[in-house]
N, C-alpha and C positions, 0 to 999 in steps of 0.2 A: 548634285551635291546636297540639294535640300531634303531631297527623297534620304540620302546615306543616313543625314543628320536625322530626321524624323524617326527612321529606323532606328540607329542606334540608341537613340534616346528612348524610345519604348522597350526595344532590349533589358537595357539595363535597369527600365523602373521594371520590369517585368520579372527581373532578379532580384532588386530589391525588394520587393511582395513576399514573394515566395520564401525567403530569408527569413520576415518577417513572422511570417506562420508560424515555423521548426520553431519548434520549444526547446529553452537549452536543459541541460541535462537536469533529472531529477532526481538524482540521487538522496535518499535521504540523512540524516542526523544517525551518525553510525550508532547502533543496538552495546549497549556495554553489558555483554552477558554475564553473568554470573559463573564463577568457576566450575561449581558441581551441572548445572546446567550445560557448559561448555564439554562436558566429559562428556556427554549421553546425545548430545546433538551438531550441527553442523551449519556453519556460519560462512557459507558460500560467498559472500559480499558484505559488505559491511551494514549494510539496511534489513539485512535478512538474514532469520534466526530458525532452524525446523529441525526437529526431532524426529529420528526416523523409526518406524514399527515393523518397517520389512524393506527386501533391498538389500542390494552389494555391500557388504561390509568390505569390500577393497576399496571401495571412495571414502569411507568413514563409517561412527558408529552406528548401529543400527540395535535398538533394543528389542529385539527378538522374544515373542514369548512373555512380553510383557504386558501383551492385552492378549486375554486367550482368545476373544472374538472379534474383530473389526469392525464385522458386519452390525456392530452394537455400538457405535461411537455415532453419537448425535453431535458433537459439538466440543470446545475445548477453549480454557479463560488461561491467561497469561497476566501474571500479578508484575508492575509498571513503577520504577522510581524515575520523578523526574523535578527540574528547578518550577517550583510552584509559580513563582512570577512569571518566566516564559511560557506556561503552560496556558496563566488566564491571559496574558496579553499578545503571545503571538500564537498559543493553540497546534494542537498535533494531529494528526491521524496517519491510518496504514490498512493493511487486512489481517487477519487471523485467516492461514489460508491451509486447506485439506488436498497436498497433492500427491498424484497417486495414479498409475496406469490409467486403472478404467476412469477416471473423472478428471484427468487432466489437472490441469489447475482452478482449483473451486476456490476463489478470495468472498471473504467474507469483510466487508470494509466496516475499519470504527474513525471514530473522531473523538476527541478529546480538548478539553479547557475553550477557546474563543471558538474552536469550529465546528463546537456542537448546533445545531439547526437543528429546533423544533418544529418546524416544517418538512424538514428531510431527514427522516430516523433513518439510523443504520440499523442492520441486521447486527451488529455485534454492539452491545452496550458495554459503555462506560462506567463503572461504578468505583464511590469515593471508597476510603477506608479508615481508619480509627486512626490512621501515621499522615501526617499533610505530607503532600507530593507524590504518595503512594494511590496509585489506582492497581484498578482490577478490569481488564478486558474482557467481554464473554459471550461465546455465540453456542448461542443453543437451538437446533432447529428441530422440524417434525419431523424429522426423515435420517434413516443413515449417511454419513458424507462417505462411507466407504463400501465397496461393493464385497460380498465373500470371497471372490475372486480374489481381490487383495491378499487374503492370505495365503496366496500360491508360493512357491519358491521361487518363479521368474521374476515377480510385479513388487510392487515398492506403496510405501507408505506413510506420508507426513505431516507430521502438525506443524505450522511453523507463524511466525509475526512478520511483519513487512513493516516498515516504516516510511512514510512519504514526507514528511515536515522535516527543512532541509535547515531551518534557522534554531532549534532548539540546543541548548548548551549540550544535551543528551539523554538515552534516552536507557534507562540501566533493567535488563531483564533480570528480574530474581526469583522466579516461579513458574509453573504452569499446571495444567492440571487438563487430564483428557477426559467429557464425561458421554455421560449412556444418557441416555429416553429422558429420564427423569431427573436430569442434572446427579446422578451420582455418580462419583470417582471413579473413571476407572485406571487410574495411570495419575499419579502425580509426582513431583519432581521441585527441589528447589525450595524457598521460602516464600509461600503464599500467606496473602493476609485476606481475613474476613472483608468478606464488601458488606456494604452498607445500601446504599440507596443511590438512583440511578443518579449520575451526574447530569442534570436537565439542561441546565446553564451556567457557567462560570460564574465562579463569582471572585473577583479580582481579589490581588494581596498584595500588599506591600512589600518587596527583597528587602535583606538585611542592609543594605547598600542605598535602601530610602528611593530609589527609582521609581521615578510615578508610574502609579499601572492605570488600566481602565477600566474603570467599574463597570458593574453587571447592569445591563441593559441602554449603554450609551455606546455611540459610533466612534471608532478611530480608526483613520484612514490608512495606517499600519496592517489591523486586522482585516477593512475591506481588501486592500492590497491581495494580501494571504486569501482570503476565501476564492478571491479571482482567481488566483493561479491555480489553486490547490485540484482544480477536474484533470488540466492539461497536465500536470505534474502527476497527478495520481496515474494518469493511462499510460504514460510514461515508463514508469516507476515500476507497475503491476508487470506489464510489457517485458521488463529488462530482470525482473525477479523470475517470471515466467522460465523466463528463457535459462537463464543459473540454476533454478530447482532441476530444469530438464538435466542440465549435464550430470546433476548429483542425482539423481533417479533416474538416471540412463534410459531414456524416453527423448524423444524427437517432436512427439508432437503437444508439447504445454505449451510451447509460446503463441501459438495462436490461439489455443483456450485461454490462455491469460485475459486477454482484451475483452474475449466475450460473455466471461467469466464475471468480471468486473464490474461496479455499477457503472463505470466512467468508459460510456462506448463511444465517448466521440469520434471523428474523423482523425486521422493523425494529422502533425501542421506540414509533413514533408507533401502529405496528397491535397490538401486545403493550398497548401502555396505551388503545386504544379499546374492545379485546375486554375487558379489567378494569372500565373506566366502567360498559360494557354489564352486567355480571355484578353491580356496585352497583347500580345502578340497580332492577335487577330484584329485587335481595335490598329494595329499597326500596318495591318496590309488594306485595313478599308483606307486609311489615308493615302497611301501609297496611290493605290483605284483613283481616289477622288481627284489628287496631282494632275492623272493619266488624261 
C-alpha cells in the first residue's frame, strides 16, 4: 500500500513538472494591416503579415514581376503604428522574415520600446520617426536572403513581419519597402515614413488617460515579467508562423527551419518537461528498491 502511495504520488508530481515546462500559447497582438497592403499580400494568422514575389497565386496574391531580380534583395523594413504608452512600458518585438523554397524560413528578429537590450542587438533595427508611435523596422544584411532559383515558376517568395508581444493594444502595418545591397528600393508598398535614428532605449510617455509609465532606465517588474517570457514565447510563436507560411508557400519543410532559423533555439517546454517526468519517475522506482 505504501509502495502504491509512494508511486502514485511521484506520478503525478511527475505530470505536474512537465505541465509546468509547455509554454501556453503565443500568439501574438493581431497585425492590423493596412487595406492597400492587405490587397498585395497575405495574412495567414493574425500575427503574421508577407507579401508574396512568387508562388501559387491559387492560395493568394502574388506580385509577380515586381522585383525583376530576387537574387538582389538584401533585406526589407516595414513602417509600424502603435499606442506609444504600451510600447515604452510593456514593449514589442517579432521577425522581419525572408520565406522561400531554397532558405526555408529565414526570421530576422526586432524588438521595440521596453524590449530593446543594449546588450543583445537584433539583426533588424528599430528606428523612431517624425509621427510618435510610428516606427520603422529594418533588416538589411551582407548577403542575398534569396537564391536565383526563387525565381523559377515552381518556388515561392516572401517578405513578411511576425509579431510576438501578446499584451499590446495593436499592432497597425502601414508600409514596407523590399531593398537591394545598398539599402535602395526595390519594391515598395503602402505608407512609409522617414526613419530617424535608431531607437537605443525607450523612453517612457505618458497616455492621454494619465497612466503612470516607466521611465527610461528604471526597473518594473511588469517589464522584467515580459523580457522573461518573451525567448519561450518567441520560439513558440516563430515555430507556429513557420508552419502557416509553409501551407501558403506550399512547402513542407519551413517549420523546422523556423526554430533554427531563429535566434530563440531553446529546448521546447513539451521536451524540457518529458526529460523531468523521466528523472521522477526513476527517483520513484529507486524508492520502491529501497522499501524492497
Amino acid at each position: 500500500m505504501k509502495i502504491s502511495k509512494i508511486l502514485a504520488g511521484m506520478s503525478a508530481a511527475a505530470i505536474v513538472a512537465s505541465m509546468a515546462m509547455i509554454p501556453a500559447s503565443a500568439a501574438g497582438t493581431k497585425l492590423n494591416v493596412s487595406d492597400d497592403l492587405a490587397k498585395i499580400g497575405r495574412q495567414t494568422q493574425d500575427d503574421l503579415f508577407a507579401v508574396f514575389f512568387n508562388g501559387d497565386e491559387s492560395e493568394g496574391a502574388v506580385n509577380k514581376d515586381a522585383i525583376s531580380d530576387l537574387g538582389a534583395v538584401y533585406g526589407a523594413s516595414f513602417t509600424i503604428k502603435v499606442d506609444n504608452n504600451d510600447w515604452n512600458t510593456i514593449g514589442g518585438g517579432g521577425s522581419i522574415n525572408f520565406n522561400s523554397k531554397s532558405g526555408g524560413w529565414n526570421a530576422k528578429d526586432w524588438a521595440g520600446g521596453s524590449w530593446i537590450e543594449d546588450d543583445k542587438p537584433k539583426d533588424t533595427l528599430c528606428y523612431t520617426t517624425e509621427e510618435e508611435g510610428t516606427y520603422v523596422l529594418e533588416y538589411l544584411g551582407g548577403a542575398p536572403v534569396f537564391a536565383t532559383t526563387d525565381g523559377d515558376a515552381d518556388n515561392y517568395a516572401a517578405v513578411g513581419i511576425n509579431n510576438w508581444a501578446a499584451d499590446l493594444k495593436g499592432i497597425d502595418v502601414v508600409g514596407m519597402k523590399v531593398l537591394g545591397a545598398d539599402g535602395n528600393v526595390l519594391f515598395e508598398a503602402g505608407s512609409n515614413k522617414d526613419k530617424k535614428e535608431v531607437q537605443k532605449k525607450p523612453v517612457a510617455e505618458e497616455s492621454s488617460s494619465g497612466a503612470d509609465s516607466t521611465p527610461s532606465g528604471t526597473d518594473s517588474k511588469k517589464d522584467d515579467s515580459k523580457k522573461d517570457d518573451k525567448s519561450s514565447a518567441a520560439a513558440t510563436s516563430s515555430t507556429a508562423a513557420g508552419t502557416t507560411s509553409s501551407k501558403a508557400g506550399t512547402t513542407t519543410t519551413t517549420a523546422t527551419s523556423s526554430a533554427a532559423a531563429s535566434d530563440n533555439t531553446a529546448a521546447t517546454g513539451a521536451t524540457a518537461g518529458l526529460a523531468l517526468a523521466g528523472v521522477a519517475l526513476a527517483g520513484a522506482a529507486i524508492v520502491i528498491s529501497k522499501r524492497k
